[in-house]
C-alpha positions as CSV (number, residue, x, y, z in Angstrom):
1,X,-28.2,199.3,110.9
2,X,-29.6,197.3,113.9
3,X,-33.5,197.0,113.5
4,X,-35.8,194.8,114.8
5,X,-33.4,191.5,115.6
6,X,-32.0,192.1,112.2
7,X,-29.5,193.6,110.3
8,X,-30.8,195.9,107.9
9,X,-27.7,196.4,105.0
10,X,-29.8,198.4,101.8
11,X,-32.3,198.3,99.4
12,X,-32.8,196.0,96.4
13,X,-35.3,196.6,94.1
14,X,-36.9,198.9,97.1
15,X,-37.0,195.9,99.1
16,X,-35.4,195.9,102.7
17,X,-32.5,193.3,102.5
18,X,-31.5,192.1,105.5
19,X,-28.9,190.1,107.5
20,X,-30.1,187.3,110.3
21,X,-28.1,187.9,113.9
22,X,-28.7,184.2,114.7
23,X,-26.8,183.3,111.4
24,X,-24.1,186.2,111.2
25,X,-21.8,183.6,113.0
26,X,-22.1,181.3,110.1
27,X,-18.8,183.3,108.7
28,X,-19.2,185.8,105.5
29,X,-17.1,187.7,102.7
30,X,-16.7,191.6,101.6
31,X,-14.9,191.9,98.2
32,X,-14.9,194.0,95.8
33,X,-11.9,196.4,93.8
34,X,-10.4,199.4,95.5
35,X,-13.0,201.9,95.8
36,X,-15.9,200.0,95.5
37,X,-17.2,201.0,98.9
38,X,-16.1,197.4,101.3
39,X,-15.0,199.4,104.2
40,X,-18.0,201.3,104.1
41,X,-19.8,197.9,104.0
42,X,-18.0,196.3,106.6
43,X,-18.4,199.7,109.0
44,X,-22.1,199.3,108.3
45,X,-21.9,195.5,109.8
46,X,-19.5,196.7,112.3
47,X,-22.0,199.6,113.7
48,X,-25.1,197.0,113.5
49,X,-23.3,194.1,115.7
50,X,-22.1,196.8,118.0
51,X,-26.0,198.3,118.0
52,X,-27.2,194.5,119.0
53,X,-25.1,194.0,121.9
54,X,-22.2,192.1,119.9
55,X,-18.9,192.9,120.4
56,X,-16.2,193.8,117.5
57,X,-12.5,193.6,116.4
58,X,-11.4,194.1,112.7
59,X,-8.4,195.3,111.2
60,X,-8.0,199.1,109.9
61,X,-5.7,198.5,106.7
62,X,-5.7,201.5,105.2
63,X,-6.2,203.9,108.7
64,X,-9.9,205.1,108.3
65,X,-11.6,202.4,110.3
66,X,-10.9,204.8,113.2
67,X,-13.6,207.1,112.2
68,X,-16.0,204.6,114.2
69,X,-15.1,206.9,117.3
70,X,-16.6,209.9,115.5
71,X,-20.2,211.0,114.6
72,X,-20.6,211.6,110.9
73,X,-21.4,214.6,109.1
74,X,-24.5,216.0,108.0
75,X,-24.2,216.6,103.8
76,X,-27.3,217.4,101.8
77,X,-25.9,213.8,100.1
78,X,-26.2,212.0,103.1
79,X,-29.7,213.8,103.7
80,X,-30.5,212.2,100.3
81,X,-29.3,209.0,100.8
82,X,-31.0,208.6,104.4
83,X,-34.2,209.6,102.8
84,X,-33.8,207.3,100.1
85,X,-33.3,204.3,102.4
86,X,-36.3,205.2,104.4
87,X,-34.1,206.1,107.9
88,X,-35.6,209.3,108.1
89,X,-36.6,208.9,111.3
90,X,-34.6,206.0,112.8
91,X,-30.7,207.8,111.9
92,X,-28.2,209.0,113.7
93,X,-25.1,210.6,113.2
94,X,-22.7,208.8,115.9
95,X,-19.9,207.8,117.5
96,X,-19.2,204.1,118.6
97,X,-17.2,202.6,121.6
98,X,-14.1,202.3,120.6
99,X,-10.6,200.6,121.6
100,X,-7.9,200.8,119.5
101,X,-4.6,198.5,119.4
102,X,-1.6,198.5,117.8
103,X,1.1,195.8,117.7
104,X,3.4,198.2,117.2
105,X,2.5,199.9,120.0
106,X,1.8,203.6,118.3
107,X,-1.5,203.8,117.6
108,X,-3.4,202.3,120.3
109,X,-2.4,199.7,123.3
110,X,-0.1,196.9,122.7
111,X,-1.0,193.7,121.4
112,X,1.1,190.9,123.5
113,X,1.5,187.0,123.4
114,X,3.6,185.2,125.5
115,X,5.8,182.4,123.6
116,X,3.9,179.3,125.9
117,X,0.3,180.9,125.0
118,X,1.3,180.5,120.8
119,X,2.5,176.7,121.4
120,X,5.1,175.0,119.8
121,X,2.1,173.7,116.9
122,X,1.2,177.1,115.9
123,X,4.6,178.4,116.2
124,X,5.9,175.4,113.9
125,X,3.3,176.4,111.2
126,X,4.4,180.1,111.4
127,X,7.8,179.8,110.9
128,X,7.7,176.8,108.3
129,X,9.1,174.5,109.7
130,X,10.1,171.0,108.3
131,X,8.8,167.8,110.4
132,X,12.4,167.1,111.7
133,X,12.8,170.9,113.3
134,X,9.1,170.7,114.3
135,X,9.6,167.3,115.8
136,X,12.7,169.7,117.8
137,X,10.6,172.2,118.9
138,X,8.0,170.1,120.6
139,X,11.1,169.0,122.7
140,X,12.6,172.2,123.3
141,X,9.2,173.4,124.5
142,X,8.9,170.1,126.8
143,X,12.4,170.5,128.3
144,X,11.3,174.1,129.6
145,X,8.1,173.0,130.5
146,X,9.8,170.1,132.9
147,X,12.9,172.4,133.7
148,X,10.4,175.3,134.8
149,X,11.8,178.0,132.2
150,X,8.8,180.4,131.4
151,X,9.0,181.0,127.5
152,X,7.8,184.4,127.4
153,X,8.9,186.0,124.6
154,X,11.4,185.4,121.9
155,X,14.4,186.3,123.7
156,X,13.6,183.4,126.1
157,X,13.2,180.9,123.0
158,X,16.5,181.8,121.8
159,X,18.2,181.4,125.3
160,X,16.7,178.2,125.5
161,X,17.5,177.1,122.1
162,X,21.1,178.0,122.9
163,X,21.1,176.1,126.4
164,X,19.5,173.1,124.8
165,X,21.8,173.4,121.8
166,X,25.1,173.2,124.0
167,X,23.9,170.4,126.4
168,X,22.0,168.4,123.9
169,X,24.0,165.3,124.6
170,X,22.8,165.0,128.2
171,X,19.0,165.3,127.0
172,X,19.7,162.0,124.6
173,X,17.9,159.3,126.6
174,X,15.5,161.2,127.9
175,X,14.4,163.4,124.9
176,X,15.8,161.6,122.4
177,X,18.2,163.2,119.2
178,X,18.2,166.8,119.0
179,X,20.3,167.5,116.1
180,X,22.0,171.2,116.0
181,X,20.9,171.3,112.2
182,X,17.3,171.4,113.3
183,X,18.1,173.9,116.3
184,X,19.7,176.1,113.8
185,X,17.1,175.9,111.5
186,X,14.4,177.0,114.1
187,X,16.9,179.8,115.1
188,X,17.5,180.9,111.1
189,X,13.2,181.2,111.1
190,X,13.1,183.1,113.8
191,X,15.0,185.8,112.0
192,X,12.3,187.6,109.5
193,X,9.5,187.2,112.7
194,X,11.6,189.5,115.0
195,X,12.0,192.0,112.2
196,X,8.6,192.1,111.3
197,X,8.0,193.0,114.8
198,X,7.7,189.9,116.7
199,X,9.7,191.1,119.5
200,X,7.4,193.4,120.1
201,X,4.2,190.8,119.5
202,X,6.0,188.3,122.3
203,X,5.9,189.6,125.7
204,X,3.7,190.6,129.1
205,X,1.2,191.7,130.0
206,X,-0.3,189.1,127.5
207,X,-3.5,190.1,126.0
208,X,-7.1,188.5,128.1
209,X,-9.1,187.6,125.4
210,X,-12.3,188.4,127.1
211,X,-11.1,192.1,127.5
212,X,-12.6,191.8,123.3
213,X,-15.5,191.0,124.8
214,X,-16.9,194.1,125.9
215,X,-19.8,196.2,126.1
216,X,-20.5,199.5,127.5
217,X,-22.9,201.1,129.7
218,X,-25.5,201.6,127.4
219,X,-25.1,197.6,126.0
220,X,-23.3,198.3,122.9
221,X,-21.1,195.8,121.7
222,X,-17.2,197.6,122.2
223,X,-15.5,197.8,118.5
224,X,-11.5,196.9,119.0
225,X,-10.0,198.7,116.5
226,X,-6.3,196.5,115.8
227,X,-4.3,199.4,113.9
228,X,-2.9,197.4,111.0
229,X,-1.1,200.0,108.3
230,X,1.9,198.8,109.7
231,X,1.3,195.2,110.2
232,X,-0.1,194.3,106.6
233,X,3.0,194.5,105.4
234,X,4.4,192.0,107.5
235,X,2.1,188.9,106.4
236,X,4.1,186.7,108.8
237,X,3.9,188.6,112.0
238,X,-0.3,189.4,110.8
239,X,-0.7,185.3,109.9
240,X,1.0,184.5,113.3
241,X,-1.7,187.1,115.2
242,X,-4.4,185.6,113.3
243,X,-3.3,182.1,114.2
244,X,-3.4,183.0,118.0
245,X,-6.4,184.7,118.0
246,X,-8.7,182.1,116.4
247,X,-6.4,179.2,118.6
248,X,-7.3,181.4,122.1
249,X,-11.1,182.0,120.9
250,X,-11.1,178.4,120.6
251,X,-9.6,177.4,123.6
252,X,-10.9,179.7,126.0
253,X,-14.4,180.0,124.9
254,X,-17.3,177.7,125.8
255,X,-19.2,175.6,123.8
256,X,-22.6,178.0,122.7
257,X,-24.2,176.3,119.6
258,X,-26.9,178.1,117.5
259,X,-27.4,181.4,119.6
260,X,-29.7,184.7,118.9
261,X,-26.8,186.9,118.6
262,X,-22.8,186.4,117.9
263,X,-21.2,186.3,121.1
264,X,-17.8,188.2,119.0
265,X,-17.6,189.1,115.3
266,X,-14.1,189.7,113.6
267,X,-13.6,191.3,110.2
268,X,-10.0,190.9,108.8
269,X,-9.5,193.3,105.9
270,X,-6.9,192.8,102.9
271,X,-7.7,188.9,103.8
272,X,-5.3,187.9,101.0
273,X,-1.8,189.2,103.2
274,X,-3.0,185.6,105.1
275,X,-3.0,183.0,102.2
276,X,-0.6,184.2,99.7
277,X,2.2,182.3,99.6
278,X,1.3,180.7,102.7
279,X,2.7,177.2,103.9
280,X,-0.2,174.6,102.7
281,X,0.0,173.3,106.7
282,X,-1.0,176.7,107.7
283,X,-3.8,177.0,105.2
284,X,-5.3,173.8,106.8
285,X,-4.6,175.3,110.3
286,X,-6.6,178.1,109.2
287,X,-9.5,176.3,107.7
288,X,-10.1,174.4,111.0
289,X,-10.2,177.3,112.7
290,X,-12.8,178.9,110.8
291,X,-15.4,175.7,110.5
292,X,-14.5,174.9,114.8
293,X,-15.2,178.3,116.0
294,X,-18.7,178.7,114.5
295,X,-19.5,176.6,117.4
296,X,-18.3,178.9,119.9
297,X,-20.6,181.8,119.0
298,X,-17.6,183.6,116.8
299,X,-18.2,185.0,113.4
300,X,-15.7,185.6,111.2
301,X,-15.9,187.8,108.1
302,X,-12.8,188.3,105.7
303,X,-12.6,191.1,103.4
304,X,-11.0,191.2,100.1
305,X,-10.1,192.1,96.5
306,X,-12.1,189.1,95.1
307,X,-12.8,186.0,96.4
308,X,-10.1,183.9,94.5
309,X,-8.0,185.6,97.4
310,X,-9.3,183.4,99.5
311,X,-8.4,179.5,99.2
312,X,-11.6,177.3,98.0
313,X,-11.4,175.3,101.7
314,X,-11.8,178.6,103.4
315,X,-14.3,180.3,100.8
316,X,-16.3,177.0,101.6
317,X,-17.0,178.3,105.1
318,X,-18.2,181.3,104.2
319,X,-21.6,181.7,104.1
320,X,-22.7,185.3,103.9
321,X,-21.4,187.0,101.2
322,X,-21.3,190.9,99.4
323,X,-19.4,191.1,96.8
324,X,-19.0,195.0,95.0
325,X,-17.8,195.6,91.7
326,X,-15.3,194.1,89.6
327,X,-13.1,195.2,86.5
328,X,-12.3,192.7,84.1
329,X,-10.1,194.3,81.3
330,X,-7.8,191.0,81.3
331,X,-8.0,187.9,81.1
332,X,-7.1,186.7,84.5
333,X,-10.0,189.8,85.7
334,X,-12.3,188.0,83.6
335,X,-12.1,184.6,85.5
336,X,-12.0,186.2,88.8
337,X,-15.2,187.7,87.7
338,X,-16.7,184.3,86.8
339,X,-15.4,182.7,90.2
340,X,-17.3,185.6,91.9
341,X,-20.6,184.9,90.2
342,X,-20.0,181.0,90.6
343,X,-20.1,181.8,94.5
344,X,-24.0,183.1,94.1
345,X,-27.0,181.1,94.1
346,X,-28.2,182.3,90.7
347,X,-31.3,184.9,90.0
348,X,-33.2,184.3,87.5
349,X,-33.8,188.2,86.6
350,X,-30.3,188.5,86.1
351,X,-26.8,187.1,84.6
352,X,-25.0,187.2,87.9
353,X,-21.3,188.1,85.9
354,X,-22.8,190.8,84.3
355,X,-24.1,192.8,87.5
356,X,-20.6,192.4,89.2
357,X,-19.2,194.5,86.5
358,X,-21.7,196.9,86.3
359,X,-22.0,197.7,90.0
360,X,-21.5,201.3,90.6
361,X,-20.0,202.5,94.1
362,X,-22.1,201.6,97.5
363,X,-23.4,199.0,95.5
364,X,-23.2,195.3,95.8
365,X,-24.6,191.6,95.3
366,X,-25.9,190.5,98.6
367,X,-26.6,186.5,99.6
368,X,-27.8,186.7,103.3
369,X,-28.8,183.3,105.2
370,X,-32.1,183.5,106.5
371,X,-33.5,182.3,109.6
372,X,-33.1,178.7,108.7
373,X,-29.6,179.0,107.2
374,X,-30.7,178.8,103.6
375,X,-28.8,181.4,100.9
376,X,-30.9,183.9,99.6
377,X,-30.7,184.6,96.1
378,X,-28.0,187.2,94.6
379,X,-29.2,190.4,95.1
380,X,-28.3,193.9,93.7
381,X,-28.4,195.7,96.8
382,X,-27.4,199.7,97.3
383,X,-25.6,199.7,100.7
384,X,-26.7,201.9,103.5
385,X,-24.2,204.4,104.7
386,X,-22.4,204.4,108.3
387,X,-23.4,206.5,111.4
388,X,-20.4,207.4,111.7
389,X,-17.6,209.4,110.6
390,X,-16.3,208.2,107.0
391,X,-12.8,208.8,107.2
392,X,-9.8,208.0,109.9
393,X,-10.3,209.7,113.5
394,X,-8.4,212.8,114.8
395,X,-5.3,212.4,116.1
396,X,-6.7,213.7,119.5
397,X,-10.0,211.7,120.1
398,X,-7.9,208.5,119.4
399,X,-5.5,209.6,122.0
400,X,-8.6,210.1,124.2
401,X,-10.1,206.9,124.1
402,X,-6.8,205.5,125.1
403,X,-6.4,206.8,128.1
404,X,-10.3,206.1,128.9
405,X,-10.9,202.6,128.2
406,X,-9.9,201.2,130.7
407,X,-7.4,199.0,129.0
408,X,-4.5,201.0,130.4
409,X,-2.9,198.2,132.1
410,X,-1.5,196.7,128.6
411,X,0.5,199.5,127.8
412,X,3.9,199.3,129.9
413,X,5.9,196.4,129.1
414,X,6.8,194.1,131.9
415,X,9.9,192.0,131.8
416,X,9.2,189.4,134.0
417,X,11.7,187.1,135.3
418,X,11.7,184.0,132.7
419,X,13.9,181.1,130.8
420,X,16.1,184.1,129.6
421,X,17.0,185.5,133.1
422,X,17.1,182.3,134.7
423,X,19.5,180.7,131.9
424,X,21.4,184.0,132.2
425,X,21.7,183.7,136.1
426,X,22.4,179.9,135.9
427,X,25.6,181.0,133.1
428,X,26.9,183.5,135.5
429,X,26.6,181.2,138.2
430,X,28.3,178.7,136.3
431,X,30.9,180.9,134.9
432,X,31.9,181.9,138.3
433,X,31.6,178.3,139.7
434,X,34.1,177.5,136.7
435,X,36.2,180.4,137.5
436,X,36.4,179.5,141.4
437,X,37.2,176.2,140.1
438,X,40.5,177.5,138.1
439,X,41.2,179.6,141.2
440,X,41.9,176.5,143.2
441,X,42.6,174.7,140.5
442,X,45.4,177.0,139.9
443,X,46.1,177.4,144.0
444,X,46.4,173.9,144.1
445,X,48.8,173.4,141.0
446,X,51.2,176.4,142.8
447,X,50.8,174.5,145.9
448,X,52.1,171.1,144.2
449,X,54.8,173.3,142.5
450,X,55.4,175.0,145.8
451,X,56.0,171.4,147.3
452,X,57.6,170.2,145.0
453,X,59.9,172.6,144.5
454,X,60.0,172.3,148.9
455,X,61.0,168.7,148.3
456,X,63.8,169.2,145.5
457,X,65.5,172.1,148.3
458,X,65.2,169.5,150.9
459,X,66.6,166.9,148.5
460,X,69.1,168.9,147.7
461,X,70.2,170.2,150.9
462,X,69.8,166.7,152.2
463,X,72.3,165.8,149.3
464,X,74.4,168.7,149.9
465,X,74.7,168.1,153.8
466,X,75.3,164.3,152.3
467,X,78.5,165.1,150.0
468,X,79.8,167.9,153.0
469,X,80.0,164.8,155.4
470,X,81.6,162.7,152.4
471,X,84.3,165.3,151.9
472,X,84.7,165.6,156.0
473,X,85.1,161.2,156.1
474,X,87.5,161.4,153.5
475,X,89.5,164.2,155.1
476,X,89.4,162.2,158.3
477,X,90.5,159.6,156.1
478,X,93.3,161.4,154.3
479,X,94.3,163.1,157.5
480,X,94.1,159.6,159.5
481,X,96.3,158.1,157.0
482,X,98.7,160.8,156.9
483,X,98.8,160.6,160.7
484,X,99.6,156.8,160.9
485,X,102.0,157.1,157.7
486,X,104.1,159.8,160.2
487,X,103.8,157.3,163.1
488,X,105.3,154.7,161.1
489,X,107.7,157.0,159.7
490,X,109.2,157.6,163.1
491,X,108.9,154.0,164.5
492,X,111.0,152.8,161.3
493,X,113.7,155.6,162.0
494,X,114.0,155.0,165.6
495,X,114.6,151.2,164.7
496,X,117.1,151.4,162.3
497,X,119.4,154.1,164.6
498,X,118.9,152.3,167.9
């Protein structure tokens, strides 16, 4: 709950504990088992930033996030509890602003990225690629880039890939090598990011990151609800929206240094889906991301089973920390136990392992900065409940805020012409230049034959009229001779009888 310039998160040892605005940008941690009450915690921060001005995304893994856009319920319990945290007076049972998204595009408006906006450097990291295919991509994004082809969404990637593929040899001295092992490699890694959804991810109207930044009438910060049942079971397709998000933040948003209030907070629940297994490059891209955007007035708060989850670079960032109960009936539970209490500075009126194991439900060790950015002691701290509804919204207010949040203008798909139309238009241009080509290719080979075979009747007439005047000499000939033989003939006779 917002009180007062601070963030007021429970009671430990009926002592107010409290959260700093001016240091909630300085990154924090929720974890805790299944059930130990983190997504009532991080509905509690996500009620108070929205309360302060401060607007809000984080993820709703498990669907009941959404119950942000509903008031809660009176209970005699909650009567109880309010009492017992002193809000008698100050509480109220409410709905926040909310907007809700969906990558998939079912439960709230679409999440879109054009291909150019993600970059061929986060692109490289979220596919895996090796330095040779990476070195390949750079080029393949520079050759659209000088040739004009908009890379909008994967389908123009691939048509450009293909293009690039089958005329590589005339980008040689320009571009240098492009070897067709590399360009099927970035093709093959392409594969499991479409069908995790990445068609749908890739496309216009690209999402304005300032449309996050939001408040309503009254000043409250908007809460951007990003629907992700679906999407935490693609890690690849989540890690890739993650990337993006912290890359646009960075890019797009000023320089703020040490402000009174986060300018945007972002809570990403089941924080492990980003890390396990991940590429070590994309671990590192990650961990810049977190320690450069502090400075741009961003705060960044992961949520998780327990903090081993998170790699030690990141965990390192992470300043403000609440950490719920944890089981340790292995082994393996017992050192993740250990690493949790490591994380805390130590208080002296307690063994910090032992508390984490005893916490009950709503209950939690707490280590806030405080004004000057120094950790407070562990703290067993019961956690205050929500204003709001504590379960996932109906079916029918979500489709209400929808259609009135003014965000309307992501939710048709426009196909815009781009590198896939234009390579498309260029092949059927060429196609029907080649096929023109054949025509009179073709025309002019019958017209050769045509010629030719022209020239051989002529030739052969000529020879024909040739051996007609030969057989006419010689039977001039024969008939000249047989003339004079006769003449003789008669001359001889008429000399002998005389």
């Amino acid at each position: 709950m917002y009180q007062d310039d601070e963030i007021y998160m429970g009671l430990a040892d009926g002592q107010r504990v409290t959260m700093q605005l001016n240091m909630s940008n300085r990154h924090g941690l929720i974890a805790g088992a299944s059930g130990t009450g983190k997504t009532i915690t991080m509905k509690v921060m996500a009620e108070s930033f929205s309360d302060a001005g401060v607007p809000v995304f984080l993820c709703d893994v498990k669907g009941d996030v959404s119950g942000l856009a509903m008031p809660g319920e009176f209970s005699d319990s909650m009567e109880d509890r309010i009492e017992k945290f002193g809000l008698d007076e100050c509480f109220d049972y409410k709905a926040y602003p909310v907007s809700f998204w969906d990558i998939y595009q079912e439960k709230g408006h679409p999440v879109r990225v054009t291909v150019s906006d993600m970059g061929p450097d986060l692109l490289s990291k979220i596919l895996g690629l090796t330095p040779a295919q990476e070195g390949v991509l750079d080029i393949v994004f520079r050759i659209a880039d000088d040739r004009g082809l908009m890379l909008i969404d994967l389908k123009d990637l691939r048509a450009v890939l293909n293009y690039i593929s089958e005329h590589r040899k005339e980008y040689l001295t320009t571009y240098g090598n492009i070897a067709p092992q590399s360009i099927g490699g970035i093709v093959r890694a392409l594969i499991p990011l479409e069908e995790q959804g990445g068609d749908l991810f890739f496309g216009e109207p690209a999402l304005d990151i300032y449309d996050w930044i939001r408040t309503e009438s009254r000043g409250r910060g908007v809460v951007n609800v990003l629907d992700c049942v679906k999407l935490s079971q693609n890690p690849t397709l989540y890690a890739s929206f993650l990337l993006w998000l912290m890359a646009e933040l960075f890019e797009r948003l000023p320089e703020a240094g040490d402000l009174e209030r986060p300018k945007l907070v972002f809570f990403f629940d089941e924080a492990h889906l980003l890390f396990d297994d991940a590429p070590k490059v994309l671990v590192q891209k990650i961990e810049q991301m977190v320690k450069l955007i502090r400075s741009k007035g961003v705060g960044i708060y992961f949520v998780t089973q327990s903090p081993g989850d998170i790699p030690d670079s990141v965990l390192a960032q992470l300043s403000n920390r609440v950490q719920h109960a944890l089981r340790a009936y292995t082994p393996a539970e017992q050192k993740a136990v250990r690493t949790a209490a490591q994380t805390f500075r130590p208080n002296p009126a307690f063994k910090t392992e032992d508390v984490i194991m005893e916490l009950g439900v709503g209950e939690a060790l707490t280590s806030f900065l405080d004004e000057k950015g120094i950790p407070g002691i562990a703290q067993r701290t019961a956690i205050i409940c929500p204003q709001s509804y504590m379960g996932p919204v109906e079916e029918s207010v979500r489709a209400k805020f929808i259609r009135h949040d003014n965000m309307d203008k992501y939710d048709d798909y426009v196909d815009n012409i781009s590198a896939y139309e234009v390579l498309n238009e260029q092949a059927k241009r060429d196609a029907e230049q080649a096929r023109l080509d054949a025509e009179r290719a073709q025309l002019e080979k019958e017209k050769a034959e045509l010629e030719k075979k022209k020239q051989k009747e002529k030739e052969a007439e000529e020879k024909k009229r040739e051996r007609a005047a030969e057989r006419r000499k010689a039977q001039i000939e024969r008939s000249l001779i047989s003339t004079g033989s006769q003449v003789l003939k008669r001359g001889l006779f008429k000399t002998l009888f005389k």
